[in-house]
Each structure stands twice: as C-alpha cells, then as structure tokens.
C-alpha positions in Angstrom: 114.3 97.3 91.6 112.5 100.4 92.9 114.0 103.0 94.2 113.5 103.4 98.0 111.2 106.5 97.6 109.3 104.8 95.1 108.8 102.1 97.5 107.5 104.3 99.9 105.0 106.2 97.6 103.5 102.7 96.6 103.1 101.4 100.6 101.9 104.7 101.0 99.0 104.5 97.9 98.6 100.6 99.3 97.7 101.8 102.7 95.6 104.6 101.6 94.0 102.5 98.7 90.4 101.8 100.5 90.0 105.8 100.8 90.3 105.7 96.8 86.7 106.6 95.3 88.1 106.3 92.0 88.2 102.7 90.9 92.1 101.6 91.3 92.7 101.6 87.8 91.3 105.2 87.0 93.2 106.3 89.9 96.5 104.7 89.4 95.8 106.0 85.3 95.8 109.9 86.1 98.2 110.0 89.7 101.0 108.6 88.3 103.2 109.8 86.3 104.0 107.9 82.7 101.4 104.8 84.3 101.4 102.8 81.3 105.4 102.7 81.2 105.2 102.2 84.8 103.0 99.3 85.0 105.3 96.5 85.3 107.3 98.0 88.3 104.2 98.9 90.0 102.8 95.3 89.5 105.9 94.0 90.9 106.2 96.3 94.2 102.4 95.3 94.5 103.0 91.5 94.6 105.9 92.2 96.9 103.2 94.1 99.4 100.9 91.2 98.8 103.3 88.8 100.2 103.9 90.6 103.2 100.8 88.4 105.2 102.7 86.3 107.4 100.9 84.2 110.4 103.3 86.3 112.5 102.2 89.5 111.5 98.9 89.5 111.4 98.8 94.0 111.2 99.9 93.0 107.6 97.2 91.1 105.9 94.8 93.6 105.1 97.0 95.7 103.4 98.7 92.4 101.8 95.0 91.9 100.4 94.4 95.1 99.4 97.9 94.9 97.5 97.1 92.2 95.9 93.8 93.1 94.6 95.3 96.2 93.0 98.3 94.0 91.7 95.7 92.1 89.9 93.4 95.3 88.5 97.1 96.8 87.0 97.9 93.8 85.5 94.3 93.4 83.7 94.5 97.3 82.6 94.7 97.2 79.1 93.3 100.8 78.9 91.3 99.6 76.3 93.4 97.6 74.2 93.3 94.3 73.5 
C-alpha cells in the first residue's frame, strides 16, 4: 500500500491531470521518479481514485474519470516494448 504522501502526490497529479499538455504517459514517463518500477503502484492508487464516483458524491466523478483514464494509459505503456 502507498504511503500516505504518495497518496497525496497521485490525487494531487489526478486533479491537476487535465492541465497536463503532455500526453499522460509522456508526462507520468519523465515526472516521476523510477516510473517504470513504479507502474504497478501507481495503477493501483489510480483504480482506487477511479472508484471514488459514488451517486452520493457527485464532486467526485470527474476526477474518478479522469483517474481512470490515466489508470488505463499506465497500464497500456509498454514504452515501446512488446
């Protein structure tokens, strides 16, 4: 499980991810640290985000979207590899 700063970095890129001009998977490539070790774990606190979208809290879904999305463009990075 994350660490609770590294949970807070990743809401922090999730809610700030429209202002990215870089695709998502360039970006998340050269910000973070060691990305390609990292991958899983930021997969995983991405799907958490994505789940957030409740009927109840409606303030959530657009960033539970948006988390999702990216979620999906980590997973599919294969920087070029098969």
């Amino acid at each position: 499980m994350a660490n609770q700063n590294q949970q807070q970095e990743m809401l922090r890129i999730n809610h700030e991810s429209e202002k990215i001009v870089q695709p998502p998977k360039n970006w998340f490539r050269t910000e973070v640290p060691d990305y390609w070790n990292q991958r899983k774990l930021i997969m995983e606190i991405l799907k958490y985000l994505s789940s957030a979208a409740h009927p109840h809290m409606p303030h959530w879904t657009k960033d539970a979207d948006v988390a999702q999305r990216l979620a999906g463009a980590v997973e599919n990075d294969h920087g070029g590899r098969a």
